[in-house]
C-alpha positions, 0 to 999 in steps of 0.5 A: 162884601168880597173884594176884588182883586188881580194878582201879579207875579214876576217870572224870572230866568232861573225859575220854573214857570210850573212852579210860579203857576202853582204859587199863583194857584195857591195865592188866589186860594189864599185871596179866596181864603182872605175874602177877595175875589181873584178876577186875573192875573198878571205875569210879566218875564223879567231878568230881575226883580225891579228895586223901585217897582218889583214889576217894571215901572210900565207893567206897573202904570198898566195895573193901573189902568187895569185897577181903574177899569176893573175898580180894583181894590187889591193888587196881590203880589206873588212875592215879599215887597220892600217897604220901598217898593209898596210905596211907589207902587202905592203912588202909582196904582189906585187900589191897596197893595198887598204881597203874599206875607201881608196876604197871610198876616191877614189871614191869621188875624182873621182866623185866631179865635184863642187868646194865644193865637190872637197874641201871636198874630198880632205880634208878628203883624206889628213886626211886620208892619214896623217898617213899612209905617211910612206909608201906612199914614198921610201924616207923618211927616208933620211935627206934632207937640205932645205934653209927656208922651214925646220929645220936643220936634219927634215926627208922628211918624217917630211916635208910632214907631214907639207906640208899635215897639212899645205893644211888641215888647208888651206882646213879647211878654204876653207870650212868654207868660203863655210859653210858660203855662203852656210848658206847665201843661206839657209837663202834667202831661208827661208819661202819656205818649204824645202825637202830634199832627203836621202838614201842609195847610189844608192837607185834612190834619183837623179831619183826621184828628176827628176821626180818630178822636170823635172831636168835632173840630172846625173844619173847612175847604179853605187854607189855614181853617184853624190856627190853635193847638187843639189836643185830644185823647185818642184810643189806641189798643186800649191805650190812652196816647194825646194827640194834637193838631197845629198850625199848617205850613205853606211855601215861605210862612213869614219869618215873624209868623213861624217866630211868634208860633213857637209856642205852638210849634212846641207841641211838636218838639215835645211829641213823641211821635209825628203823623205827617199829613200830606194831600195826596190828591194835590198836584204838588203833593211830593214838594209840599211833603218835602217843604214840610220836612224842611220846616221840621228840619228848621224846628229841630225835629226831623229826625223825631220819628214820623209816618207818612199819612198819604191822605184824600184817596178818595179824590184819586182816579186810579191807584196808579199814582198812590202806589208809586207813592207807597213805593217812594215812601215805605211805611207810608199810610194811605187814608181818606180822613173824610171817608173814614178809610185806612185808620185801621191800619193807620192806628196800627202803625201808631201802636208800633211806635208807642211799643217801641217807646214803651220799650225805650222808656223801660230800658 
């Protein structure tokens, strides 16, 4: 059964309203996404973040009373809460409190399907969570005896907090045995031009790898459908090049996701070369493109050489706006992945890169 929920977001003198609109939008996709069914919104205009509430305590008592009426089981906040700040409002509003970070957390435990993602995603949940304990259990404040598992007068509280540190450094180590054999994989896989695809989620990458590789990868309308590396062979000019779909990024990807992703994210540092995806039929397409290449930045890879895939055409009422784009960006590939249209000359520009690095290979 969906759950129903109302989202909150502050509007703060410094920030474009446009854009906390935008980030609304995309947080009710991402509550849609997570299995909630979005029945409004609250916004309220504040000089600054309230420390105690996030929204002020008034705004707040009033969700409350909106969480009674609509029998609420969520109230998603636009942006991070303090462990502080969940708890109080925790006491006040008689539905579950969830920020945009745990929203995605969420997310990504449900959707791992591997052993790795599922690894990731717990990692990076428990870190997540370590101190926000206090308000996950009713009761840790008693004192608990234990015959070899605690010290004498150590709080519940203290023994989850050790349990959680225990199974991150037991998930740490998980990791790092899959980092390695992962790093095996790349090496055996050395000498063959590598292609990874990146893009803002829901942008179409796990589409375009199936067109261009005849995969039949999951794809779905929704934000973060597929999380795993999924690698496949793809035919260029009579050349075998292996081309890997990873994980979307979206506006402030928690800390601790991006951490426990590295591995993942690999595929992209080893690549020679990157198909940047980007939905050109989206609204905020220019800032998505340019988040993505902060993140790439953030890797270390932006100055790995890349193309441009201006993707979903077939969603746009003129030529009008993807020409202004084509002339924003030179070099640029204009496709529609679902429709099959500009992988020709996608492929083409593709070939390009892989002269320039056989010729870089033989010098």
């Amino acid at each position: 059964m969906r759950e129903k929920a109302i989202l909150v977001g502050v509007s703060l003198p410094f920030q474009d309203g446009e854009l906390l609109e935008e980030s609304l939008d995309e947080l009710a996709r991402l509550a849609d996404t997570a299995g909630a069914d979005v029945l409004g919104r609250v916004v309220q205009r504040r000089d600054r973040i309230d420390p105690a509430y996030y929204i002020g305590r008034g705004k707040a008592e009033e969700i409350s009373a909106k969480a009674k009426e609509l029998r609420l089981d969520l109230v998603i906040f636009e942006g991070d809460l303090s462990p502080a700040q969940v708890k109080n409002l925790e006491e006040l509003i008689p539905a579950k409190i969830v920020d945009r970070s745990g929203l995605i957390l969420d997310i990504f435990a449900r959707r791992a399907r591997t052993k790795e993602a599922k690894v990731q995603v717990e990692l990076a949940q428990l870190k997540y969570l370590l101190p926000r304990l206090t308000r996950r259990w009713t009761h840790l404040s008693r004192q608990v005896g234990g015959i070899g598992t605690r010290g004498p007068g150590e709080t519940q509280l203290e023994v989850d907090r050790r349990r959680v540190r225990q199974r991150i450094w037991k998930l740490s180590k998980e990791l790092e045995k899959i980092e390695r054999a992962r790093a095996v994989r790349r090496k055996g896989r050395e000498g063959t031009f590598r292609v990874a695809l990146v893009g803002y989620t829901n942008a179409g990458k796990s589409t375009l790898l199936n067109a261009l590789t005849h995969a039949d990868v999951f794809v779905e309308d929704r934000l973060f459908a597929t999380l795993d590396a999924t690698t496949r062979r793809m035919w260029v000019d009579g050349q075998v090049a292996l081309l890997t779909d990873t994980v979307g990024f979206i506006r402030r990807l928690p800390p601790h996701l991006v951490a426990s992703f590295r591995s993942t994210l690999g595929e992209v540092q080893e690549a020679d070369l990157l198909l940047h995806v980007a939905d050109v039929s989206h609204p905020a397409c220019e800032e998505q493109i340019a988040l993505v290449r902060e993140v790439l930045e953030d890797l270390g890879v932006g100055g790995k050489p890349a193309i441009l895939v201006l993707n979903k055409v077939d969603l746009l009422e003129g030529r009008g706006f993807l020409e202004r784009m084509l002339l924003q960006h030179p070099g640029a590939v204009p496709v529609s992945a679902k429709e099959g249209t500009g992988l020709d000359q996608l492929r083409r520009a593709i070939s390009e890169h892989m002269k320039l690095g056989r010729t870089t290979v033989r010098s």
